[in-house]
Every structure is written in C-alpha cells, then in structure tokens.
C-alpha positions as CSV (number, residue, x, y, z in Angstrom):
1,X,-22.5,44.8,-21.9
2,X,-23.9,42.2,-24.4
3,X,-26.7,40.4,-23.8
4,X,-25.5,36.6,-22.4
5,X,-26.1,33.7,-24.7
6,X,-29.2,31.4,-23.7
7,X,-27.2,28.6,-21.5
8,X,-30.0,26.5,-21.9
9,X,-29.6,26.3,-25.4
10,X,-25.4,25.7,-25.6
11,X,-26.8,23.1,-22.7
12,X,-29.0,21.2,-25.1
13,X,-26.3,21.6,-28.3
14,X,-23.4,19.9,-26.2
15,X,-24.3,18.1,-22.7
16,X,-24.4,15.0,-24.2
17,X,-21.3,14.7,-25.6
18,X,-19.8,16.1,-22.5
19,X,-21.4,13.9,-20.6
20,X,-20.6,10.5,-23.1
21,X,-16.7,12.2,-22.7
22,X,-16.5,12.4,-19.1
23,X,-18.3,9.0,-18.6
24,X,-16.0,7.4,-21.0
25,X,-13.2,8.9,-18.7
26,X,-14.1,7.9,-14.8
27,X,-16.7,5.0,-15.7
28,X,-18.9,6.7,-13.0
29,X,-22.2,8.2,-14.4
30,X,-23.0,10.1,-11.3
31,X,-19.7,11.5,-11.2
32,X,-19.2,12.7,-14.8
33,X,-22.7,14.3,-14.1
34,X,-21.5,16.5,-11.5
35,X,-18.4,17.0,-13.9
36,X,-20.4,18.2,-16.5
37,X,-22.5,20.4,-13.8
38,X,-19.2,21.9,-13.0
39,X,-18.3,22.4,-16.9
40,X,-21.4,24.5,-17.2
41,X,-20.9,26.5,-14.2
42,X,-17.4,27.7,-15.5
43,X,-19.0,28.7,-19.1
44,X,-21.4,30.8,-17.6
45,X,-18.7,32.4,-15.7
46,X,-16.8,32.6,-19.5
47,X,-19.7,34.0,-21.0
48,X,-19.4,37.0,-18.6
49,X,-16.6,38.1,-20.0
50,X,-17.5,36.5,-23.7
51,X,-18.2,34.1,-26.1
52,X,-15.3,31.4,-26.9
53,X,-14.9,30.6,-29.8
54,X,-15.6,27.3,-29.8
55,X,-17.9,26.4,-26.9
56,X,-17.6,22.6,-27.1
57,X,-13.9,22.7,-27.3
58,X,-13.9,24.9,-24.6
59,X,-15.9,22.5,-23.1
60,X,-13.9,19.5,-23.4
61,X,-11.2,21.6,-22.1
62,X,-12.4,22.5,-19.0
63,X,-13.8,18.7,-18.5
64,X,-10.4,17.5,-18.9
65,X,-8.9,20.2,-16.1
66,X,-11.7,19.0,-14.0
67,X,-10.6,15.4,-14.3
68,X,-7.7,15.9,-13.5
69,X,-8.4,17.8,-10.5
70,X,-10.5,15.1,-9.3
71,X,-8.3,12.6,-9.7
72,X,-5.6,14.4,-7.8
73,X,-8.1,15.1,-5.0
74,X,-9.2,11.7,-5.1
75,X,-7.0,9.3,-6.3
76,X,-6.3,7.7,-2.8
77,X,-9.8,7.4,-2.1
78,X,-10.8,5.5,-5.4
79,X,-11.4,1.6,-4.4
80,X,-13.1,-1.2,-6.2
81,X,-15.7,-3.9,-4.9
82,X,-14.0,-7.0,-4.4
83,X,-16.1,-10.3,-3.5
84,X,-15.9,-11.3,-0.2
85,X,-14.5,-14.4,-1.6
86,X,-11.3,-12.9,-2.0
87,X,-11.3,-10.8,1.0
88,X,-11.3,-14.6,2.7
89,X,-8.2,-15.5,1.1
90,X,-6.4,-11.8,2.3
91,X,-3.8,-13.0,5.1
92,X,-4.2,-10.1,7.9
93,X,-0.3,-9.8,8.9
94,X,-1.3,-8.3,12.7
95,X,-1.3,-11.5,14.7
96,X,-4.6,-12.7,16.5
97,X,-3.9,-13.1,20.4
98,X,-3.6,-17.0,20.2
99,X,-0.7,-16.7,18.1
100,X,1.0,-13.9,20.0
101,X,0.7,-15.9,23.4
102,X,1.9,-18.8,21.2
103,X,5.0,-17.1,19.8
104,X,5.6,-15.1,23.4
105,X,5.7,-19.0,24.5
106,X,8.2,-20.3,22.6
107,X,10.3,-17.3,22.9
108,X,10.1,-18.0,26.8
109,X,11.3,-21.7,25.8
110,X,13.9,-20.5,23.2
111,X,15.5,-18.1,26.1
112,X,15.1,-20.6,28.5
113,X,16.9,-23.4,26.5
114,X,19.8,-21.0,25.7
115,X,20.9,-20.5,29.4
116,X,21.5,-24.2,29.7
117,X,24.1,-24.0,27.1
118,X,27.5,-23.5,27.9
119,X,28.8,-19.7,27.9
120,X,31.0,-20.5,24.9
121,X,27.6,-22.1,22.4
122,X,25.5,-19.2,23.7
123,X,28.4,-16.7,22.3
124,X,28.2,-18.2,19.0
125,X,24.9,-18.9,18.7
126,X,24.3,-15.4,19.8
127,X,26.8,-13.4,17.0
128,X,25.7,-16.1,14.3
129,X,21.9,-16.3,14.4
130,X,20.9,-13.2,16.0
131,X,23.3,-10.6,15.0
132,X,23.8,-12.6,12.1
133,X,27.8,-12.2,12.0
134,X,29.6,-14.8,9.2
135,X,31.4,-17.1,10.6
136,X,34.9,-16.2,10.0
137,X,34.0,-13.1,11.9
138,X,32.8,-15.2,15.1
139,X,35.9,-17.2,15.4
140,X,38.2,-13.5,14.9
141,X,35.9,-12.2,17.0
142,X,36.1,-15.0,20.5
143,X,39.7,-15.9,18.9
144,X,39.0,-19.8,18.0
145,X,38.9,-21.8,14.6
146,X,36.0,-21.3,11.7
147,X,35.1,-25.1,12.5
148,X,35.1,-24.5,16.5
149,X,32.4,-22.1,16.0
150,X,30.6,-24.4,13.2
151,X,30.4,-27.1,15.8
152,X,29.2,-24.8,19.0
153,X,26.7,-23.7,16.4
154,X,25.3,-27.5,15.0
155,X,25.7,-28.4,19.0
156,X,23.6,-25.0,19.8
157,X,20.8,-25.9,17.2
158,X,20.4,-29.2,17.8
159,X,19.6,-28.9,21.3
160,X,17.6,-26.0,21.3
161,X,15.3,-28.1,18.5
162,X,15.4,-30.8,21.2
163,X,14.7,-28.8,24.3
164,X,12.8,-25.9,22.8
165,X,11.0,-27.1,20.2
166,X,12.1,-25.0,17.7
167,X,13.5,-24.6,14.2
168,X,16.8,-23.0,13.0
C-alpha cells in the first residue's frame, strides 16, 4: 500500500476555499466549519483507497453533497431572529379565556333568543344561516314562497340583533 498523502498539507492548499464556498452557501461560519471538518474526514477515507484526481474538485463535491444533506436534515429547523417588535404585532389565533367566556356568552344569548321565535323563523333561519342552504332550496324544502322565507329570515335577524346582541 502507498504511503497516504500528508492531510495536513492538502489541508493548508484548499481549506480556505472550502471554507469561503460553504460559508457563501449557509451564511453560517460555525456551520460551514463543521462542513469543511466533515469534507476532510471523507478525503482521508478517499485517500485510503487513493488519490483523486483533483482533490479540490473533489472537494467541492463532497461539500455540496453535505449541503444538501444538511439542508434536508434541517430545513424545518432553520429559523431567523425576528425583533420582538414584530412578534408584538403576530395575532395568536387560540383565544385567551376572556374572549372564550365572552363568545360562550353570546352563544348562550344567540340560542336563547332563537327559541323565542316562532317554529316557522327558527326553520329558516336554521337551513339559511347555519346550514347555509340558498334560499330557493328553503322554501322547496318547508314548501312556501322564496319571499316567505326572505321575510322569516329579515324578521329572524332583526330580532336576534335586538334581543341578542348580535350581528348577521
């Protein structure tokens, strides 16, 4: 077997550029140093079975397959800083338990308000607004006129508004 090439020496002729590559690439000196760590480790491993050819292509080569690996591995990870500024303005979509009570509340109200209507408006009111049927299909569907169930409906919403305290 030949004698290994002195690492140290192919370290010193093309670290740096490997380095300014894989900086270039993630932004992220600390990482592109263990890159370039791992680079190294894989030539020696090379060298075992030869010299390449052309060491700093081989290099580059194996610095691009390791970026990519990490950015597969990691890519979910991977945040930025953001001021806290910003993070102020971010609306949190999980209700505190003020609004919640607030919301459970007027849907108490709402429900409440509804049984006062006559059987007729709550039929309507229930196909248009909550199961969201047109209202051609709510008049086929309780057999009366397109402008019957209009009416129930306006009647509906305007005394839920009152009594409830709601909007449409």
């Amino acid at each position: 077997m030949a004698a290994l090439p002195d690492i140290e020496q192919l370290y010193a002729a093309h670290a740096e550029r490997v380095r300014r590559f894989l900086v270039l690439k993630t932004g992220d000196a600390e990482l592109a140093a263990d890159l370039l760590h791992d680079c190294y480790a894989r030539l020696i491993v090379r060298l075992q079975e030869g010299m390449p050819d052309n060491v700093l292509s081989y290099l580059y080569t194996v610095a691009t397959h390791l970026l990519i690996d990490h950015r597969r591995n990691h890519h979910q990870a991977r945040t930025q800083a953001v001021a806290l500024e910003t993070l102020e303005e971010v609306h949190d979509p999980a209700a505190g338990l003020d609004v919640q009570a607030d919301a459970r509340q007027r849907l108490r109200r709402l429900h409440d308000a509804l049984q006062e209507l006559p059987v007729r408006t709550q039929q309507i009111f229930q196909l248009c607004r909550i199961e969201g049927m047109r209202y051609q299909d709510a008049a086929r569907h309780l057999n009366v006129s397109t402008s019957a169930v209009q009416k129930h409906l306006a009647l509906a919403l305007d005394f839920l508004r009152e009594r409830a305290g709601t909007e449409d």
